[in-house]
N, C-alpha and C positions, 0 to 999 in steps of 0.2 A: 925529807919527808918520809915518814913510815906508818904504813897501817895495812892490817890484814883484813880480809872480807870472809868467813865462813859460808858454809850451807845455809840456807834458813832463814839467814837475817839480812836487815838493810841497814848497812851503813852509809850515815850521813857525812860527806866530804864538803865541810861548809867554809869558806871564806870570801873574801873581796875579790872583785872581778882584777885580776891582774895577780894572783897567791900564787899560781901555778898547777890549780885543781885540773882542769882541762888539759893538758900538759904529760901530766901523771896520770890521767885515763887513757891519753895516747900511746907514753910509752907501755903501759903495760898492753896494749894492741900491738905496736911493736913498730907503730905510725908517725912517730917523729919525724924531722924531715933529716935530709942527708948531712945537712951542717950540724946538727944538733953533737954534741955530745954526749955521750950517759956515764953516769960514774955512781955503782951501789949496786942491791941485789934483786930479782924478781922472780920468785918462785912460785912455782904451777903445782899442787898439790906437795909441798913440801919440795921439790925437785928447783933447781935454778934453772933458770932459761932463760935463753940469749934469743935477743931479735926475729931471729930465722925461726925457731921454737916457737915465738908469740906469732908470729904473721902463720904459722901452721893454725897456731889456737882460734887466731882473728876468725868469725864466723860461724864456725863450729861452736867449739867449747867457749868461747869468749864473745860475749857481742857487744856491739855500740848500740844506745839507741840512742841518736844525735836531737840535738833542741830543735834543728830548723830545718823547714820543710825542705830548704831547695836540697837536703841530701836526695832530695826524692827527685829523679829524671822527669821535666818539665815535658818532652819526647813520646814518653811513651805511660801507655795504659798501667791503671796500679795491676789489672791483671798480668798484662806483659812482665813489668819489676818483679812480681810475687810469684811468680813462674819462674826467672831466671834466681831466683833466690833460692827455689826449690831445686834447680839443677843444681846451682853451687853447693846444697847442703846434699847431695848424693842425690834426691831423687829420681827415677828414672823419668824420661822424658813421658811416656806416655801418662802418668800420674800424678804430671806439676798442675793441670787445671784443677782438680778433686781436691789435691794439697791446700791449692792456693785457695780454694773455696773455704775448705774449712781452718785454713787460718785465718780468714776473714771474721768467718762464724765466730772461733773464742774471742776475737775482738768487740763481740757485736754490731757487725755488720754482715749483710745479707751481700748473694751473687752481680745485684745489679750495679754493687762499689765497684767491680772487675773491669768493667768499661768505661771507666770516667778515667780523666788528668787529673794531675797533681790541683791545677788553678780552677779543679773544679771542688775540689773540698773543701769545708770548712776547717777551720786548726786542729777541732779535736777528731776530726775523722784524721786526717792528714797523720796526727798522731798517733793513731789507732794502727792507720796499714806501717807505719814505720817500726813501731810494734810486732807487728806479724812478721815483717820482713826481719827482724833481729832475733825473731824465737826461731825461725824456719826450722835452724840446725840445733832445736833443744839444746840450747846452751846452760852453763852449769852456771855461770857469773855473766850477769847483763851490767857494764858502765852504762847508766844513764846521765847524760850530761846535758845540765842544764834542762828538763822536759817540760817546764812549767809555765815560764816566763810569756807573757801579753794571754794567756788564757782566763776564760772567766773563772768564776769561784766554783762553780760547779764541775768546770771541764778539770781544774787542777784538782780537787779530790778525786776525780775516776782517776786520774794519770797517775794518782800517787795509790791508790788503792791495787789497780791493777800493780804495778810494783809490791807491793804488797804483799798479792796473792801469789807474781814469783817466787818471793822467798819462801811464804806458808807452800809450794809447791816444793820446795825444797833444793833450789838454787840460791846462789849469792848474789845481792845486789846493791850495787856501790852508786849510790843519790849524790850528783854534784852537782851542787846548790847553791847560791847565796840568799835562798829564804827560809831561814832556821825556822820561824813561826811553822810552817806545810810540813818540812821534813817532820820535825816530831812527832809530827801525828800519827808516821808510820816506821821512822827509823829505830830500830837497836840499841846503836848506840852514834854515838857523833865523833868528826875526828875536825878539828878545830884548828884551821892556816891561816897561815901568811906570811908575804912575801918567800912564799916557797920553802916557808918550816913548818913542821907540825910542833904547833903551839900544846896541844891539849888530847885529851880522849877520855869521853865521859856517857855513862849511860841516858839513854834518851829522858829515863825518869830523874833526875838530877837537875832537868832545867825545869824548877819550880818556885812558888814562891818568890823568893831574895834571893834565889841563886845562893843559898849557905851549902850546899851540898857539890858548887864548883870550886876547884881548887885554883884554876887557874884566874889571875885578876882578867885577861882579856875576855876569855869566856865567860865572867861571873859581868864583866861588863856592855859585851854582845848580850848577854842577855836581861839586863835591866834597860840595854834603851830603846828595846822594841817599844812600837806606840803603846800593847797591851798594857804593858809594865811600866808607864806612865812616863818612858824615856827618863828615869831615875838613874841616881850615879850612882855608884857602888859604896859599902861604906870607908873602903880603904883610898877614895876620893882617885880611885883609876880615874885618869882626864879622858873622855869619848869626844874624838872627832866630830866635826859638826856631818861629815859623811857617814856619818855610823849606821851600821847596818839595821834597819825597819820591816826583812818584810814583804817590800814591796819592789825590790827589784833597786834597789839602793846599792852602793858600795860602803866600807867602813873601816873606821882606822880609831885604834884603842892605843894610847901610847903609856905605860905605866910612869907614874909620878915620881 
């Protein structure tokens, strides 16, 4: 697998739940687990960096923002979490309530989130303080994985919107997805797997019309059998698994002819 994430923009890390999207936003945290092996290169502004290097990055410079709530302590207050988030990013102690306030704020949300549990929020707030908690330390690259999935229509465009406004702030943000339909709305460009290769890489303007403008048959056939595109076959009769990716939280498998 390879692909870079600049300043600025959001790249879309789109494939089937099992590609190894999730996987490759860990190592480059530096979170694999201890059997894992790694084999290839990961550089931090042009510099390569081993492990020890990435888990310095993790937090700081580099954040998660994870899909599911339970990252959020069931225990304790979103203010308690948003506080200790502000310690770990340097804050000093007497300054984490003020901090944790106004991270709340560019979330939009007000002081009285600070005192509620996690099982007291709905998804998109839940989302929102997960949010706060992953900018704490103005990071430069936010992995967002998976942010989208059982929200309504409305909560997934703010999620993707706010990612959005990351990049136009002038960070890199790497969208790992399997619903191409959402990502284009805000991504860059796209970077197209599976089973743990990077199949493709193509501008977000490129998934249009008949897909004449994608090179590759899998992508040119992810993207004819969204339901928009009338689940059509490509004209080089690529065969689409009856899994094919829709959208909706689907998986999918394109096997060329």
């Amino acid at each position: 697998m390879s692909l870079d994430v600049r300043a600025g923009e959001v790249v879309a890390l789109v494939g089937a739940s099992g590609a190894g999207k999730s996987l490759l936003g860990h190592a480059v945290l530096g979170l694999l687990p201890p059997n894992a092996t790694e084999q290839g290169r990961i550089a931090w502004r042009g510099e390569d960096v081993d492990v020890a290097a990435r888990c310095r990055l993790a937090g700081r410079e580099v954040a998660l923002l994870p899909q599911a709530l339970s990252h959020l302590d069931p225990t304790a207050s979103v203010g308690a979490q948003l506080r200790r988030a502000a310690r770990l990013a340097g804050v000093p102690r007497p300054a984490t309530r003020q901090v944790a306030t106004d991270a709340l704020a560019r979330q939009g949300l007000d002081a009285s989130v600070l005192r509620l549990h996690p099982h007291q929020l709905s998804g998109g707030m839940g989302r929102r303080v997960l949010t706060a908690i992953a900018l704490m330390g103005d990071p430069a690259l936010v992995i967002a994985d998976e942010p989208t999935p059982g929200l309504a229509p409305e909560s997934v465009t703010a999620v993707l919107q706010r990612l959005r406004g990351m990049a136009d702030d002038g960070r890199g943000v790497l969208l790992i997805t399997h619903e191409i339909s959402a990502a284009l709305v805000v991504a860059d460009r796209v970077v197209v797997v599976d089973r743990g290769r990077t199949l493709d890489e193509a501008p977000a303007s490129a998934f249009s019309g008949s897909g004449q403008l994608l090179a590759h048959p899998y992508t040119r056939a992810l993207w004819l059998a969204l339901p928009a595109n009338g689940f059509r076959m490509p004209d080089d009769h690529t065969r689409v698994g009856a899994g094919m990716l829709a959208g909706s939280g689907g998986s999918f498998d394109a096997v060329g002819a």
